[in-house]
N, C-alpha and C positions, 0 to 999 in steps of 0.2 A: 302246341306250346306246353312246357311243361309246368304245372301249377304243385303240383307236391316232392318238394324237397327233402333227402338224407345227406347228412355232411358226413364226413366217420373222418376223428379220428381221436384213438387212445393212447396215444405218447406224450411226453412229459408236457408241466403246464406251458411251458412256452410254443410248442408246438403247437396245442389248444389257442393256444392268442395271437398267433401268426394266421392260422386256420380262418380266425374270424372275417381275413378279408374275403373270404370267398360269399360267406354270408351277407359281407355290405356290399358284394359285386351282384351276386343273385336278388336282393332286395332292389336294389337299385333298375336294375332290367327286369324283373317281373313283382312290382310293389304288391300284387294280390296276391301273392304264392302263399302256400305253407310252406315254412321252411322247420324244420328240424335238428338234431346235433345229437349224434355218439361221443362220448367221452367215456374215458377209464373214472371208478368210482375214489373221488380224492379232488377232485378235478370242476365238480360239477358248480362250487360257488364260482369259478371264475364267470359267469355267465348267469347269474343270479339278476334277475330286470331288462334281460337282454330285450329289446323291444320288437326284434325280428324273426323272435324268436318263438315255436308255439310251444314245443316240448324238446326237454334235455332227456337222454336214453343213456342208459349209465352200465356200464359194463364192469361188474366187480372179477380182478382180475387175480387173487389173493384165495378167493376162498371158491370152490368149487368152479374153476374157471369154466371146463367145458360143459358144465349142466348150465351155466350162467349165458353161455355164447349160445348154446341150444334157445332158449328161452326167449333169447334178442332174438335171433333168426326169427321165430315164430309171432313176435312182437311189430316186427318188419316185415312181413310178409303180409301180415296183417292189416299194415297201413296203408299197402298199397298205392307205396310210394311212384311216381313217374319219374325220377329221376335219383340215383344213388351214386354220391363222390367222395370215393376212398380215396384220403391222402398218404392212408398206411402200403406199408409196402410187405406186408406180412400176411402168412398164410389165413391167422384168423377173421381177420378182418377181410381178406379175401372169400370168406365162405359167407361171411353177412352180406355182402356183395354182389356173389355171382350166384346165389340162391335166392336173392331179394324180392323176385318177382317185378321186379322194377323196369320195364320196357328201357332204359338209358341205364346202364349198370358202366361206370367210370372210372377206373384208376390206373394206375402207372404199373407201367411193363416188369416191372423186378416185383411185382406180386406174385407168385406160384400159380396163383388162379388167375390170372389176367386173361389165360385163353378162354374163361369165358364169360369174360368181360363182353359189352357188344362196343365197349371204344378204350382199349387203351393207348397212354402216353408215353415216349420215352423219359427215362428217368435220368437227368445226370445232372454231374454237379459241375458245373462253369462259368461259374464266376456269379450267375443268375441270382438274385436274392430270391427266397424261398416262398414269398408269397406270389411272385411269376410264375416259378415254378410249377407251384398249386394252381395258379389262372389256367395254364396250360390245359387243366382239366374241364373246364367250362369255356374254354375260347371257341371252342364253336358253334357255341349257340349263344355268349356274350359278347358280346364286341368292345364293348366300353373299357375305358384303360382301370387299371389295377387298381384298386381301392386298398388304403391301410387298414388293416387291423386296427378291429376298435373294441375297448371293453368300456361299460357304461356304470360306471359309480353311481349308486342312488343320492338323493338329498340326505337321507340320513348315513351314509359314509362319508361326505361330505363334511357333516356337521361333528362326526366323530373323530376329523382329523385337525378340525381347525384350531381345537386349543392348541396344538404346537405352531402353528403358523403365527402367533405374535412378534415373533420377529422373524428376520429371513433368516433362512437355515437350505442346511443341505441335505441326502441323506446318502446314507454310504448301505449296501447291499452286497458284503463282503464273502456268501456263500454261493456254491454251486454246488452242485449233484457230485462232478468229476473234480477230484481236487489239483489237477493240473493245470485247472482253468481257474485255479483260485489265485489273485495275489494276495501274498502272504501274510500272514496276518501283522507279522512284524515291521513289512514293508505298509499297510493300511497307520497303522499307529504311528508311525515316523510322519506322514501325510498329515492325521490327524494335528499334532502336534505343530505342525508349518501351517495351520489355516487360520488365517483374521481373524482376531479375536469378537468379530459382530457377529461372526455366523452362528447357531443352532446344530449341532449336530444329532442325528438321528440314524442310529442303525437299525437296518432292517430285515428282515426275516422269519421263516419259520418256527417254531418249538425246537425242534431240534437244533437249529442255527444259535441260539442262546451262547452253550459252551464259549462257539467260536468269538462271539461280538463280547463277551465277557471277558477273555484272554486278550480282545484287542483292547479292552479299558482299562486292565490293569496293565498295558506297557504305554499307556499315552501318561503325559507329565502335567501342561499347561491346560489342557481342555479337559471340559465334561460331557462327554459324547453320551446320550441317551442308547440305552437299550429297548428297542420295540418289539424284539422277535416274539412272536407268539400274540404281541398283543393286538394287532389290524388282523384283520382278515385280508383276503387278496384284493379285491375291490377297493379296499382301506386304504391300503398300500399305496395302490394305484392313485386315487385319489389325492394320498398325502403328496405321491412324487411330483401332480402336478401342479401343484405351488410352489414347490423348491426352487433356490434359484438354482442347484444346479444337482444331479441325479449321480452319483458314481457305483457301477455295475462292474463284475466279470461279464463276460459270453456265457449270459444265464437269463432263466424269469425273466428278473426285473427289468431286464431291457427290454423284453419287448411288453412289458407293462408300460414302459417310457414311451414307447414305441404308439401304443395303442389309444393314451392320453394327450399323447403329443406333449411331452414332457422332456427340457433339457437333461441331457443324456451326454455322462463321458464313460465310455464302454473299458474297458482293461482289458487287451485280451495279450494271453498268456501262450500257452500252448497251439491253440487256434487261431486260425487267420478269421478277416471280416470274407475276404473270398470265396468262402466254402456257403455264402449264402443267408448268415442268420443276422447280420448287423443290422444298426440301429435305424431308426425310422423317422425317427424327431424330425422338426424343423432344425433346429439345433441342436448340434451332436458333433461328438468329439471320438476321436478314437485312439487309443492309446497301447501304444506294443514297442518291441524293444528295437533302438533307433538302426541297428545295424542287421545283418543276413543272422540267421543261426542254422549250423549244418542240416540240424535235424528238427525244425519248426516250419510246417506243421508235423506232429508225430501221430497226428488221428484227427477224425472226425469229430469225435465226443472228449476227447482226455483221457485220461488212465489215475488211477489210484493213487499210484507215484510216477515220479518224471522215469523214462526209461533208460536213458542215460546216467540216471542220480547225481546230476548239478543244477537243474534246474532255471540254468540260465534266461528261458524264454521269460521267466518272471521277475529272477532276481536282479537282474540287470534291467528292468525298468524304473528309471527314476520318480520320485516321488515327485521333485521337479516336474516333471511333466504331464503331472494329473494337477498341479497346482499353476500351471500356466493355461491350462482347458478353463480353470476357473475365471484367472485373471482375462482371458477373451472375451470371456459371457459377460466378463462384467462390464 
């Protein structure tokens, strides 16, 4: 039986918060285990009080990367772990991996070091939501059905969101990494502007998200949508979203922040389909995209810089209507 656990994985946060079902599936079938977590350096608050968690291993990937990946290796070998499961599909994280020392070395066949993996899986993308996916790689020694991604707000994140919660409000999460998965910002303000005047609005986001939530409050008319970017932290966030009555997201983060608190959730997705695996999680959840075919949607995985086409239909052509009847349901 294996008692010491490695999770790995270094891609963006939301990947990190999908990840974590794998943590509340191994907790759940072996309660006395150690369990562990790789994460890329940026990354490591989302998992700040995790309670299943013994230690966070943090791979800084900016500055001296391969003196940095030498160091983990020698870190994990160290710990001599019994079991290592790489969600990454990449070389380096293949050499943490299949160097680990770890008697059960685990991850998915489109790793370059897979062959000396002692159990890889196939990788594909079929309709499967992404934390299946990832079960895949412990299903044969877990049996238990798929546990959601969970991230654990403390009391005091908690207590640092509540002042806005005196009235009900909503929050809007208007940025993404890929800005083809972004609806626009002028298409958010138009939105803004059509919602009840009892609501609270609250934009959210990172330091750098600011610009963008800034441009959408100077095109809204009748409301005063707060600005938060920069000021929650991740855990904050999450937190704040689940009080909201209702959450509105791109195919980004915050959904599966929504996802992870069980937080009402209406997703926007643009570019991206829910079929590629990342959609929402909530109990309640809404999913929003453009009501007819579009030739060239999906055009990727992740989005691009700019639409490839330059019309941008998959976004602009969704109605603000219909992120404002997601609301009118919930209610």
């Amino acid at each position: 039986m294996p008692e010491k656990f490695l999770v790995i994985q270094t891609a963006f946060i939301g990947d990190v918060v999908l990840a974590t079902s794998l943590v509340e599936n191994i907790h759940a079938a072996y309660p006395g285990s150690t369990i562990d977590f790789l994460l890329r350096k940026g990354n490591e608050s989302l998992l700040d009080g995790h309670p299943y968690l013994r230690r966070i291993l943090i791979w800084n990937k900016n500055e001296k990367k391969t003196a940095h990946l030498l160091k983990l290796l020698r870190e994990i070998r160290h710990e001599k772990y019994d079991a290592v499961i790489n969600v990454q599909r990449y070389a380096a994280t293949g050499i943490l991996t299949a160097f680990s020392g770890a008697k059960k070395r685990i991850g998915f066949d489109k790793n370059p070091l897979s062959f000396l993996f002692s159990r890889k899986i196939k990788h594909q993308f079929s309709g499967v939501h992404e934390i299946e996916r990832n079960h895949l790689l412990i299903s044969h020694f877990i049996k238990d059905p798929v546990k959601k991604p969970r991230l654990y707000p403390s009391m005091a994140d908690e207590e640092k969101v509540m002042k806005y919660a005196d009235k009900p409000f909503i929050t809007i999460s208007p940025a993404s990494v890929w800005f083809t998965k972004q609806y626009p910002p002028l298409k958010w303000a138009a939105f803004i502007n059509d919602l009840p005047p009892e609501y609270s609005i609250y934009l959210l986001g990172g330091p750098d998200d600011r610009s963008l939530c800034e441009a959408i409050i100077q095109m809204t008319t009748s409301k005063s949508p707060v600005d938060l970017c920069g000021e929650l932290s991740f855990l904050q966030s999450a937190a704040l979203m689940r009080h909201a009555h209702m959450n509105f997201v791109n195919d980004s983060a915050p959904m599966h922040f929504a996802s992870a608190v069980n937080a009402p959730v209406t997703a926007v997705y643009c570019s991206t389909v829910p079929n590629f695996g990342y959609g929402p999680l909530s109990d309640k959840k809404f999913i929003i995209e453009r009501t007819a075919p579009l030739y060239c949607r999906p055009c990727g995985l992740h989005g691009y810089a700019a639409c490839p086409q330059g019309h941008f239909k998959c976004a602009l052509e969704i109605e603000e209507k219909q992120l404002l009847n997601a609301l009118k349901r919930e209610t």
